[in-house]
N, C-alpha and C positions, 0 to 999 in steps of 0.2 A: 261944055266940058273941055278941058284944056287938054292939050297933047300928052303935058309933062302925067298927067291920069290916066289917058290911053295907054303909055307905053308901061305904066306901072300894074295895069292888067294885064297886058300880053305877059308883063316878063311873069308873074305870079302864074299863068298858061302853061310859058315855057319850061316854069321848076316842074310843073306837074308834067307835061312833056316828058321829059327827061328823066321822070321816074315810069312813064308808061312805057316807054324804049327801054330801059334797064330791065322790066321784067316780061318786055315782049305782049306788053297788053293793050287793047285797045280800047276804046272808051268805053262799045258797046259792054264790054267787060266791065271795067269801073265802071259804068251803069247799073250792073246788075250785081255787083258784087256792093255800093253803097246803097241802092235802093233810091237814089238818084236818076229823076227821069234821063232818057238819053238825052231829048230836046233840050233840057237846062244843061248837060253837059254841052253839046254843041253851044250854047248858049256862052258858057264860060268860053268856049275855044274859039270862037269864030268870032264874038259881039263884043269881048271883053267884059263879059261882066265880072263884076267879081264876088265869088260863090261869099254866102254868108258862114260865119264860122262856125256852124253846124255842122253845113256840107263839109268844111276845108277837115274836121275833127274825123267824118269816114271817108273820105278823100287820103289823109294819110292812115286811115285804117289798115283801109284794103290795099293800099303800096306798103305798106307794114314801114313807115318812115316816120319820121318825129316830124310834127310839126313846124320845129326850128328847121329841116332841111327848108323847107320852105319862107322861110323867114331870116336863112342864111342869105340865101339868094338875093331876098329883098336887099338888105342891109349893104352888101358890099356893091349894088349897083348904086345904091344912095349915095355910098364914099365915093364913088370913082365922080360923082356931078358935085 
């Protein structure tokens, strides 16, 4: 697995990040609010995996975001390489 793939999981982590600080929630939360084990959350957060678009679909459920905020994100860190 190459680097330039690790860092394109974290950053996909980090939009999710950044939407669980906005509304002050914590995974155990997004846990239980997707019906998404904790372990595969942790899973996403710590290992890099990256959730399948099932998960990413209540993932921004439950942050009530579009799933372009997260595909925002992807895109402009693509430009900047």
């Amino acid at each position: 697995m190459d680097i330039e793939r690790i860092d394109e999981r974290n950053m996909l982590w980090n939009s999710i990040q950044v939407q669980l600080d906005k509304q002050n929630m914590t995974a155990y939360r997004l846990s239980k609010m997707t019906g998404i084990p904790l372990t595969t959350i942790y899973n996403y957060k710590n290992d890099g995996k990256e959730p399948p678009f099932k998960n990413m679909c209540k993932i921004a459920d439950a942050l009530d975001v579009s799933l372009d905020v997260f595909r925002e994100r992807r895109q402009s860190n693509d430009e900047d390489h």
